[in-house]
C-alpha positions as CSV (number, residue, x, y, z in Angstrom):
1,X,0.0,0.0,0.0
2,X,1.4,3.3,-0.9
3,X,1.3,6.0,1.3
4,X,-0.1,9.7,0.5
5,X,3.4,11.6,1.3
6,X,3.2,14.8,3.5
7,X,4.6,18.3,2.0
8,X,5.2,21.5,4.5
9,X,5.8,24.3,2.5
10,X,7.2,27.0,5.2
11,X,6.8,30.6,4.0
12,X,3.9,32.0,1.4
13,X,6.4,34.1,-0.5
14,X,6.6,34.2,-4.0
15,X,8.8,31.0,-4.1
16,X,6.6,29.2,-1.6
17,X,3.2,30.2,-3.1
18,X,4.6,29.0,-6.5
19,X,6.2,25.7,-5.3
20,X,3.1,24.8,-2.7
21,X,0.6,25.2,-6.3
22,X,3.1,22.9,-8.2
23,X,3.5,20.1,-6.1
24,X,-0.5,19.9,-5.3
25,X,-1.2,20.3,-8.9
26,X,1.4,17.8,-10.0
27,X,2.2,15.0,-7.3
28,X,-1.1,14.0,-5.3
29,X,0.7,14.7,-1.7
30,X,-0.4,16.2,1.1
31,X,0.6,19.8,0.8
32,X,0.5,22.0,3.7
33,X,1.6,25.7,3.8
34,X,2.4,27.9,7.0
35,X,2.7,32.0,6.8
36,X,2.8,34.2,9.8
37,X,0.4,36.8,8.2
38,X,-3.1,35.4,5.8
39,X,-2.3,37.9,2.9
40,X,0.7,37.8,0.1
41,X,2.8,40.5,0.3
42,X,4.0,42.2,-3.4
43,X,7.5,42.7,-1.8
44,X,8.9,44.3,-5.2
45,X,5.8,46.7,-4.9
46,X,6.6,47.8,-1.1
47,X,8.7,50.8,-2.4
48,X,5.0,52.1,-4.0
49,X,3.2,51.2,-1.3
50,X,5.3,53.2,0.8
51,X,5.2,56.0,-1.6
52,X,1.4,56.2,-1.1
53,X,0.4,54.4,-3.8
54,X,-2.2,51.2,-3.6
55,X,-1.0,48.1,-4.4
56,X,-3.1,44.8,-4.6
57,X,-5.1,43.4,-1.4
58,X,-3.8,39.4,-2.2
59,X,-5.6,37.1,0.7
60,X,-4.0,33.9,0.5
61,X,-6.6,32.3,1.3
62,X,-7.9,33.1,-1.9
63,X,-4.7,32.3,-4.0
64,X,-5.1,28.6,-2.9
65,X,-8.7,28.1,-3.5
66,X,-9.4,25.4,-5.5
67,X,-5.8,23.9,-5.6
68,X,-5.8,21.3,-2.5
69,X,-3.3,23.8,-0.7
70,X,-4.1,23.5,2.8
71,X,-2.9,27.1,4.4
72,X,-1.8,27.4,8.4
73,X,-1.7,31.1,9.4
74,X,0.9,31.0,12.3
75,X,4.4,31.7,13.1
76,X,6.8,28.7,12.7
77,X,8.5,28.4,16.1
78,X,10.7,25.5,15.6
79,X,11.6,22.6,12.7
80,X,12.3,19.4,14.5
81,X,14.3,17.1,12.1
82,X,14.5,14.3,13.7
83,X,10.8,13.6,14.3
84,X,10.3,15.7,11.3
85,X,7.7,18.1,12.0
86,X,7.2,22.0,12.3
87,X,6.2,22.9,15.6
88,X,3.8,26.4,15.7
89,X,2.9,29.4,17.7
90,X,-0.3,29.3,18.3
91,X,-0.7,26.3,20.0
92,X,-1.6,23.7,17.6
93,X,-0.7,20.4,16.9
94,X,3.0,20.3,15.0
95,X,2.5,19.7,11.2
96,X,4.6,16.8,10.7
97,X,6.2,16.1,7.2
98,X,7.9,13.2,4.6
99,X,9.1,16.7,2.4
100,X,9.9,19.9,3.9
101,X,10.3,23.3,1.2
102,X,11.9,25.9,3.5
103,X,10.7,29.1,1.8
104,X,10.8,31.6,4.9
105,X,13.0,34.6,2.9
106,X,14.8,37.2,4.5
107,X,14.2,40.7,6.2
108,X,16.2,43.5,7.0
109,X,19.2,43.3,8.9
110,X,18.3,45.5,11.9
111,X,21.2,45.3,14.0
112,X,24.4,45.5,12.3
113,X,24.4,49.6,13.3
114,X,23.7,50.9,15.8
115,X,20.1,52.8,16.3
116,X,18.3,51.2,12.8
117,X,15.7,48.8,15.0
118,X,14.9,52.0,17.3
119,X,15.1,54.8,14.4
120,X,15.1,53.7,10.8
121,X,12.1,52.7,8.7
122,X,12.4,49.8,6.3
123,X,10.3,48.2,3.4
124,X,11.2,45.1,3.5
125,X,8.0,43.7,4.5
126,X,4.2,45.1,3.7
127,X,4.2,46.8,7.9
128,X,7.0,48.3,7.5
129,X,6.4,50.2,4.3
130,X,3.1,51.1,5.4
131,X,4.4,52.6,8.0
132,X,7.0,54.7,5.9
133,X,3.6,55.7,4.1
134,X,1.7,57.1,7.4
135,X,5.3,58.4,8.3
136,X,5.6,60.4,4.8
137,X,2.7,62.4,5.6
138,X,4.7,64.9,7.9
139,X,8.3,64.3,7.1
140,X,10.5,66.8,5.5
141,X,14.2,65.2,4.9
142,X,14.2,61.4,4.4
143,X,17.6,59.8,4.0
144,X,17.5,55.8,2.1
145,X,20.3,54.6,3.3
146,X,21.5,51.9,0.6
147,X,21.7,52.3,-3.4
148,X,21.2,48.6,-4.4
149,X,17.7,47.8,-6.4
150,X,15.6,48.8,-3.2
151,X,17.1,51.4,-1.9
152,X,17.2,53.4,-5.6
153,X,13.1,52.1,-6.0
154,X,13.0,53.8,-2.4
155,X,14.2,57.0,-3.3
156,X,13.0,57.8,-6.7
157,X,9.3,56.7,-5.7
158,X,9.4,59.1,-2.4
159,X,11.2,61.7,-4.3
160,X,9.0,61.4,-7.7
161,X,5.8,61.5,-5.1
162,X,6.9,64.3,-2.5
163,X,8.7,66.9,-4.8
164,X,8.2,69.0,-1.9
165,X,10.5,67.0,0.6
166,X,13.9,66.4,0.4
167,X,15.4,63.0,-0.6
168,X,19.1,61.7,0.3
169,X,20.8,58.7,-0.6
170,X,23.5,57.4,1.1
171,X,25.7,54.8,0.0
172,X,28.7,53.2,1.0
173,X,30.0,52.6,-2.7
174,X,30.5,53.9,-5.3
175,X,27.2,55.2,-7.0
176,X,25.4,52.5,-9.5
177,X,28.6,50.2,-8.8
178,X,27.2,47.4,-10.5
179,X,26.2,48.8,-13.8
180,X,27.8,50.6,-16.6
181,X,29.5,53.5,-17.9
182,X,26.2,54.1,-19.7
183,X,23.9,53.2,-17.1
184,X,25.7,55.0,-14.0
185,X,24.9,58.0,-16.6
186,X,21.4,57.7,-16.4
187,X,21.1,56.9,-12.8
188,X,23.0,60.2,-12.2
189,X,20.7,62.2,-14.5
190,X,17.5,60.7,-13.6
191,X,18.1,61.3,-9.7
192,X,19.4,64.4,-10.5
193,X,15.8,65.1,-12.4
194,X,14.2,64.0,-8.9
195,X,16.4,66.5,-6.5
196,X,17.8,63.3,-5.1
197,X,21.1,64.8,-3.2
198,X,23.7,61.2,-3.1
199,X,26.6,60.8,-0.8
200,X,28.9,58.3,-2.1
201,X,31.4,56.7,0.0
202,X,29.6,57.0,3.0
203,X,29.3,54.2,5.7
204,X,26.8,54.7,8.2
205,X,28.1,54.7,11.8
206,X,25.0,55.1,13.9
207,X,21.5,55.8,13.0
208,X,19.6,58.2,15.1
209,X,16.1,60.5,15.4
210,X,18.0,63.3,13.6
211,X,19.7,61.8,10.7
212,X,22.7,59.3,10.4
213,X,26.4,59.6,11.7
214,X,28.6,58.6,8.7
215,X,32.1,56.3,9.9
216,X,34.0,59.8,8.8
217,X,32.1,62.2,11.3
218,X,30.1,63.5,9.3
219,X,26.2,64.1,9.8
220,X,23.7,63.4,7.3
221,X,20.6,65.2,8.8
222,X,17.0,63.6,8.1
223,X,13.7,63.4,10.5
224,X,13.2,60.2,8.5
225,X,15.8,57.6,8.0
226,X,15.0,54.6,5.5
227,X,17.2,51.1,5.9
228,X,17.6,49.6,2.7
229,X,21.2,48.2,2.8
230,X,21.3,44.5,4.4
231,X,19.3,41.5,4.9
232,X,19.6,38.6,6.9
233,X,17.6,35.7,7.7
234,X,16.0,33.7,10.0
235,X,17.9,31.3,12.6
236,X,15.1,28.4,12.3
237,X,17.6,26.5,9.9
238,X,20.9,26.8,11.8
239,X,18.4,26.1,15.7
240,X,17.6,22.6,13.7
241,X,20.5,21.5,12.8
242,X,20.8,22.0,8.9
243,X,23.6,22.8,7.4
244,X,24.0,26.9,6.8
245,X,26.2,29.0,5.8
246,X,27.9,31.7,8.2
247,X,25.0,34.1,7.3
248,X,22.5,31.3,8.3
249,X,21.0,30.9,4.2
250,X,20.5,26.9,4.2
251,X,23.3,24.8,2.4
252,X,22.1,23.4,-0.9
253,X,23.1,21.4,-3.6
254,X,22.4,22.1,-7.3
255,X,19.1,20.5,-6.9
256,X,18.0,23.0,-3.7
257,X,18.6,19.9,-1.6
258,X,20.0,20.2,2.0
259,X,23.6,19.2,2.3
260,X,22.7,17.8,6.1
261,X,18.9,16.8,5.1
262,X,18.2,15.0,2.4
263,X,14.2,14.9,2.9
264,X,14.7,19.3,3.0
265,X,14.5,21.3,0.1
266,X,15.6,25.1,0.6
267,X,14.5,27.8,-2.0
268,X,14.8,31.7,-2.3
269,X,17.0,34.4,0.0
270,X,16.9,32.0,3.1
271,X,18.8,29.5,1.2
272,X,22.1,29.8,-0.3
273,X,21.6,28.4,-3.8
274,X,24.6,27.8,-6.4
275,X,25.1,28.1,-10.0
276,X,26.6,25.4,-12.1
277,X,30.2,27.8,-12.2
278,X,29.5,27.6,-8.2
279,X,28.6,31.5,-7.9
280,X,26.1,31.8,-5.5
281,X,22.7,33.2,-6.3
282,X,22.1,36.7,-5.1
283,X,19.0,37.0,-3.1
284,X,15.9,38.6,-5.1
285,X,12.5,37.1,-6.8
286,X,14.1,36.3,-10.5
287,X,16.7,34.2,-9.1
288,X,14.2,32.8,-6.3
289,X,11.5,31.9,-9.0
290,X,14.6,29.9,-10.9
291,X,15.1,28.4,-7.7
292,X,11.6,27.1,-7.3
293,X,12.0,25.7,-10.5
294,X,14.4,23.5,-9.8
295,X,13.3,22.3,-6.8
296,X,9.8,21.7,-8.0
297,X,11.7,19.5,-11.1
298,X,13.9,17.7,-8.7
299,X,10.6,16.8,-6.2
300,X,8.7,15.3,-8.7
301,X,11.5,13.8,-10.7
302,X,12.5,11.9,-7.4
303,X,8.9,11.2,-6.5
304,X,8.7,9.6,-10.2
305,X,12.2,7.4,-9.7
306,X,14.2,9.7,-11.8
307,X,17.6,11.5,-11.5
308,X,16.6,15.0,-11.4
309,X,18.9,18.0,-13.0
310,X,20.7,20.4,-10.8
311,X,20.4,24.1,-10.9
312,X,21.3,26.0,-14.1
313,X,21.6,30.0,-14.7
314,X,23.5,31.4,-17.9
315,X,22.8,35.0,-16.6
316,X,21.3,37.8,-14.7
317,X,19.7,41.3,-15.5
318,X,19.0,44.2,-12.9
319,X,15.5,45.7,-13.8
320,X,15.4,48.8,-11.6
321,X,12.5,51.4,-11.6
322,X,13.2,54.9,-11.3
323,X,10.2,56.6,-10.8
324,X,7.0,55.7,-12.2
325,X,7.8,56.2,-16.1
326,X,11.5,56.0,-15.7
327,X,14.2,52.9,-15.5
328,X,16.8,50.8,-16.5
329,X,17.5,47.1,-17.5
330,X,21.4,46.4,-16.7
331,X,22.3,42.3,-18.4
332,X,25.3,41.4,-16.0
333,X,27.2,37.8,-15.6
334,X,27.0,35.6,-12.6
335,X,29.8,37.3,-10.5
336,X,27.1,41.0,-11.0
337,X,29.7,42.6,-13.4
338,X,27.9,44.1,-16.1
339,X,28.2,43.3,-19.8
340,X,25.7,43.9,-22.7
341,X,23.9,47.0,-23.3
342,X,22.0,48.6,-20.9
343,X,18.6,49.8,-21.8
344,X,16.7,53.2,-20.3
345,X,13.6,55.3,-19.9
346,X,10.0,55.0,-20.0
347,X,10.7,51.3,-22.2
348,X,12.2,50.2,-19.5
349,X,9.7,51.3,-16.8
350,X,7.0,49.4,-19.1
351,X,8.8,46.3,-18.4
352,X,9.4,46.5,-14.9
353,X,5.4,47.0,-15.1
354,X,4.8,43.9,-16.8
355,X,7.0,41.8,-14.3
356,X,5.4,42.9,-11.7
357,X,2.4,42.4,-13.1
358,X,3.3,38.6,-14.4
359,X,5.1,37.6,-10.8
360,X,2.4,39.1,-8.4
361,X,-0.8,38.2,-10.6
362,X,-0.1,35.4,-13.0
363,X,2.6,33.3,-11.9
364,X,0.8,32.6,-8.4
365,X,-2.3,31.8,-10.2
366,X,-0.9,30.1,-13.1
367,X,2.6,28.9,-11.5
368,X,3.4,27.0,-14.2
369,X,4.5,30.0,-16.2
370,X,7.3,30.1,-13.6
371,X,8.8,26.7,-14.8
372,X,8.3,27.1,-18.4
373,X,10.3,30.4,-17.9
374,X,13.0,28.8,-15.8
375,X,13.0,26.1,-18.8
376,X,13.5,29.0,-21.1
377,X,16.1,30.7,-19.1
């Protein structure tokens, strides 16, 4: 007699949604998926939100109608891998598991420097970057501290959306680092256009109510201090036992496998995926929804008796939104180094539009789009 196996799928993310609709749609287990809050948060849309701007009301409750998902809302307390089950919260019974899909993501890494957790405002969840919103209604300097992907969304929106404020960026690099000649060009120009005032070179010592204390002395002042720079992720993997890395991202092989757990799959930021060449993945939804991918493939090829194939990327793009009609596309190689032409303007801001539109409507109604596209990648 065969028995039905039992799938956890911890974390509703984008990756988790996606993988917890594949494998009930495709292998006849038990699939179970636990989320701290009952609503799917459009994490690439937080820097709008926070800008004042409405984004989508997702209940996730309504995402898995239909598709034999059965959703926990409850905060994941402990994974116990020797009796294999997730203990909860709330109070009720542990969800025990044959498969486990540890999807839980990251958040922002509060306390690094000194005075974020107690001053700064981050968007790295959909609280947080409603609070930046409430918070934007009386602030007059903000200062985004960070000028990767989110902390440039950050700025532009807020600046684009409050021309009457001021808007500082603060990074501790060089300015648009990882793109090129041509596309540090337009990120100069198009912040410029906004009144964004940059410091480059600038390493935040201590985070306070008035502004930030840069490593040099210096004072950057701000009544409103926005954290982009930094995530890290939660310690449930490393308290159970499974093999992480010394940022505490899971340990996988190129089939999202655990090193230390063979019956533990790991997907997105809170696992530390590789590329074929060995590079490891940088955290963010493209490479995440590649991820799932290969995890959902490896799952059912198992389940079916067959070898699965491990984990391959050929290359990466940074799709960054400057504004609301403004942007740029940046190809790069696995190591982030930029090559190719970079593309710009309102084109560009058309198809940040569309992904956002394909990864927070259609792939987590029609997940299958996300393996045909890993396929394609």
């Amino acid at each position: 007699m065969t028995t039905t196996p039992n799938i956890a799928v911890l974390g509703a993310g984008y990756t988790g949604v996606t993988t917890a609709k594949l494998l009930a749609g495709r292998t006849g287990a038990n699939v179970t998926i636990i989320n701290d809050r009952d609503r799917f948060v459009e994490r690439m849309r937080n820097h709008q939100l926070a800008s004042g701007r409405r984004v989508r009301h997702l209940p996730l409750r309504g995402l898995f109608e239909g598709t034999g998902v059965r959703l926990i809302v409850d905060r994941v307390t402990r994974v116990d891998t020797e009796d294999r089950r997730v203990e909860l919260a709330g109070g009720a019974e542990p969800i025990g598991y044959d498969l486990l899909v540890y999807a839980l993501g990251s958040r922002a890494d509060l306390d690094t420097v000194p005075g974020v957790a107690e001053h700064a405002y981050t968007v790295a969840g959909g609280e947080q970057a409603e609070r930046l919103r409430d918070r934007m209604r009386t602030a007059d300097t903000v200062a985004v501290v960070g000028a990767g992907p989110t902390g440039l969304e950050t700025a532009t929106a807020l600046a684009e959306t409050y021309p009457d404020r001021t808007v500082r960026l603060v990074t501790g690099g060089s300015l648009g680092q990882e793109l090129s000649e041509q596309g540090r060009d337009h990120l100069h120009r198009a912040l410029g256009r906004l009144g964004v005032q940059v410091w480059e070179h600038a390493r935040v010592a201590k985070v306070g109510a008035d502004g930030v204390l840069l490593e040099g002395g210096e004072h950057v002042a701000a009544d409103t201090v926005v954290w982009t720079t930094g995530f890290t992720v939660p310690e449930l993997a490393r308290e159970a036992g499974l093999a992480v890395d010394d940022r505490g991202r899971m340990l996988v092989d190129g089939t999202l496998r655990s090193r230390s757990h063979p019956e533990v799959y790991g997907i997105g930021d809170a696992a530390a995926a590789h590329t074929q060449d060995g590079q490891v993945l940088r955290m963010g939804c493209g490479p995440g929804g590649l991820a799932a991918a290969c995890a959902f493939h490896a799952i059912t090829a198992r389940m079916a008796g067959r070898s699965p194939k491990p984990l391959r990327v050929k290359a990466d793009a940074l799709c960054v939104s400057l504004g609301e009609w403004d942007g740029l596309l940046q190809p790069t190689d696995l190591d982030g180094n930029p090559h190719g032409k970079v593309r710009t303007g309102r084109p560009v801001a058309l198809i940040k539009k569309g992904v956002l539109r394909v990864t927070g409507w259609y792939n987590l109604r029609h997940p299958a789009l996300t393996v045909i596209g890993a396929r394609q990648g």
